[in-house]
C-alpha positions, 0 to 999 in steps of 0.5 A: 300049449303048442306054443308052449311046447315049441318055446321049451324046444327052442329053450333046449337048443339054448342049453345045448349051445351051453353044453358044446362050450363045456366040451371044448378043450380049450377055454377062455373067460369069454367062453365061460362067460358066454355059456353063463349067458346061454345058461341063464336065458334057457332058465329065464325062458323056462321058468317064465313058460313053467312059473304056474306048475313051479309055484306049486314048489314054492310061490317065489319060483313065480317072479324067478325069470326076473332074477335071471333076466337081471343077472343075464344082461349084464353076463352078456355085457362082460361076455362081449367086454371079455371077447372084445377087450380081452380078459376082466379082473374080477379082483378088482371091484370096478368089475362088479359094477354091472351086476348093482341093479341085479343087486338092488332086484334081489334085495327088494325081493328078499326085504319084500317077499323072499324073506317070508313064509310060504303061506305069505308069499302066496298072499304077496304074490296075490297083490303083484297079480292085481291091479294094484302091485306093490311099488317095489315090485313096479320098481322091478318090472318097469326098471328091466324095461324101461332102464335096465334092458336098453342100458346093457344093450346100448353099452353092449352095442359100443363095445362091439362098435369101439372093437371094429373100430379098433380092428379097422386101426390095427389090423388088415383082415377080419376073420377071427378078430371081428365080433360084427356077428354078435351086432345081429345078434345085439339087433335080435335083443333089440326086438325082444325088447321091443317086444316086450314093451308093446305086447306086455307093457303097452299092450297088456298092463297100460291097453289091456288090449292083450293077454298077460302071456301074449307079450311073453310068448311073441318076445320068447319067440323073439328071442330064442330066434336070436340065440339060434343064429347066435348057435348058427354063426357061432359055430361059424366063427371059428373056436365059439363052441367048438374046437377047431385044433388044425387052425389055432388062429381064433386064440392068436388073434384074440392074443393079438388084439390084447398085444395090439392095444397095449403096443399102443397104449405105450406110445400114447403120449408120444407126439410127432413132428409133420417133417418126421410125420411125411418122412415116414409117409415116403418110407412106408410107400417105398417099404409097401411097394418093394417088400409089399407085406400086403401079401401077408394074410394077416399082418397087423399093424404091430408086425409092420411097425416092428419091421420099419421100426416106427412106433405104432401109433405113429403109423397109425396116425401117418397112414390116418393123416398123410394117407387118409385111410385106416390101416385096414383100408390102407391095406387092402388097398395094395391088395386090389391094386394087386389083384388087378395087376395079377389079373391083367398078366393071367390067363383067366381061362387057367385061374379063378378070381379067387385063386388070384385074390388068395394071391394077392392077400386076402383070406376070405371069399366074402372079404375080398368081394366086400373090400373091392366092391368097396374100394373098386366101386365094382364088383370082381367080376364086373371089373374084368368084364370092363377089362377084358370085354369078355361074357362072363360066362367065358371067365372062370371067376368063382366069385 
């Protein structure tokens, strides 16, 4: 019962989370999406944890956490689809295609058990408890665990793993642009499926070596974990359930992302020449060191490629090949070549690294420690001890 109570609590949360994407002024299909998915999992964790007093409404609100489960995964799939790719045509039947196996699930149940009376279903339900259930209904159990579960959540894992890699392409920051987060998340889901499968497939129906809630409750448990730091990082990262309206920043770049992929997708068919190819490698060096736009928090690759007037993919594939670095790393590299030289012509006793980091370009803490670890091979801090042969309890580094 205990359990059973906390699970409910952590349930609220979930349709709280709902909730704060209502009241945000601004919405996109994302955000739509995403308050679906946060609506169907609190009444999957409800109508799992209630399912004995709701049959007493009607015996077919029994197996009722299956149909949202299976309406669920694949909202969060189009969820991430829609924040990543920008905004899915429903119009357009392709769209749909998610949502067959839910389609297939409802229509078993109807054909098998929705369509009949009351005093049926409860003679149905009866044969589903045994240990003999009907084939239809194994079709419905073990298809969410062993096809549709992993299905959505591997496909959902390649959309995000195409996004970074897309971001690390076109543009030379993270802040607003990345959905990293939501792959901790996706990591989460993995061990709710897992668990699942051990305490409730293996452990209960193939071992017997558990009881029937056991799996259930652990993999609730799991799983309302998971939502709350999908609340907690959400409310982090900036326009996910709530509005942030002295920083429009989050809705222009996911503007920028939509634009930045179709700027590219205009000159795929373009080809480029290895003379033209080294011609604009030089132009980029020089534009790069004397106009150094680097400086710019935010520029994109798109920005860059207007003012050079070269087209995008032609950068892109000259800073792959001629420099051997994607646009991100291509950067932020200028960018700690910067904040070294800042930091070799400043009086650290009047000025933070991150002070000077701000400076040179970056707009995040976490970031300019994460990308100059990266290209320095040192942290901040360890390279001006390496530099100046100073203590670090002498620098005012706030790093």
């Amino acid at each position: 019962m205990l359990l059973q109570i906390l699970i409910t609590i952590g349930a609220s949360q979930v349709l709280t989370l709902a909730f704060l994407i209502w009241l945000k002024k601004e919405r996109n299909q994302a955000d739509y999406l995403l308050s679906l998915e946060l609506l169907l999992m609190f009444l999957v964790i409800i109508f799992y944890n209630y399912h004995d007093e709701l049959a007493l409404f009607s015996p077919a609100w029994t197996f009722a956490s299956f149909w949202f489960a299976y309406l669920a995964l694949p909202t969060f799939y189009l969820y991430i689809r829609s924040a990543s790719k920008g905004t899915i045509d429903f119009y357009n039947w392709k769209n749909w295609l998610p949502f067959v196996p839910f389609t297939l699930v409802m229509a078993l149940f109807w054909q098998n058990y929705l369509q009949f009376d009351a005093v049926e279903q409860q003679a149905i339900t009866a044969q589903i408890m045994s240990l003999s259930p009907p084939i239809w209904y194994k079709l419905v159990y073990y298809g969410i665990f062993f096809l549709v579960f992993p299905l959505y959540l591997l496909a959902s894992m390649r959309l995000l793993q195409e996004h970074e890699h897309y971001i690390l392409t076109k543009f030379s920051y993270k802040e607003n642009v990345s959905l990293a987060w939501l792959n901790r998340f996706l990591w989460g889901e993995g061990f709710v499926w897992l668990g699942f499968l051990l305490f409730e497939v293996v452990g209960h129906h193939f071992l017997n070596i558990f009881g029937h809630d056991h799996g259930f409750q652990a993999a609730f448990i799991i799983l309302i974990a998971s939502i709350i730091y999908l609340g907690v990082y959400g409310l982090r990262y900036q326009g996910v359930f709530v509005d942030r309206n002295a920083s429009p920043e989050p809705d222009i770049a996911r503007k920028e992302v939509v634009v930045e992929k179709e700027e590219t997708a205009r000159y795929q068919s373009s080809s480029l020449q290895e003379e033209r190819a080294i011609a604009y490698a030089k132009s980029i060096k020089t534009y790069m060191e004397q106009e150094r736009p680097y400086l710019e928090p935010r520029i994109t690759i798109g920005e860059l490629a207007s003012r050079m007037n070269i087209p995008v993919n032609h950068l892109s594939q000259v800073i792959n090949e001629q420099f051997e670095q994607n646009f991100f790393d291509f950067v932020n590299t200028y960018r700690v070549r910067a904040f070294q030289q800042l930091v070799q012509e400043r009086d650290l006793q009047s000025f933070t690294l991150l002070a000077l980091a701000y400076e040179a370009g970056f707009n995040s803490k976490s970031s300019f420690n994460a990308i100059f670890k990266k290209i320095a091979d040192m942290t901040p801090s360890e390279y001006v001890r390496s530099l100046r042969k100073l203590p670090s309890t002498k620098m005012s580094t706030n790093s």
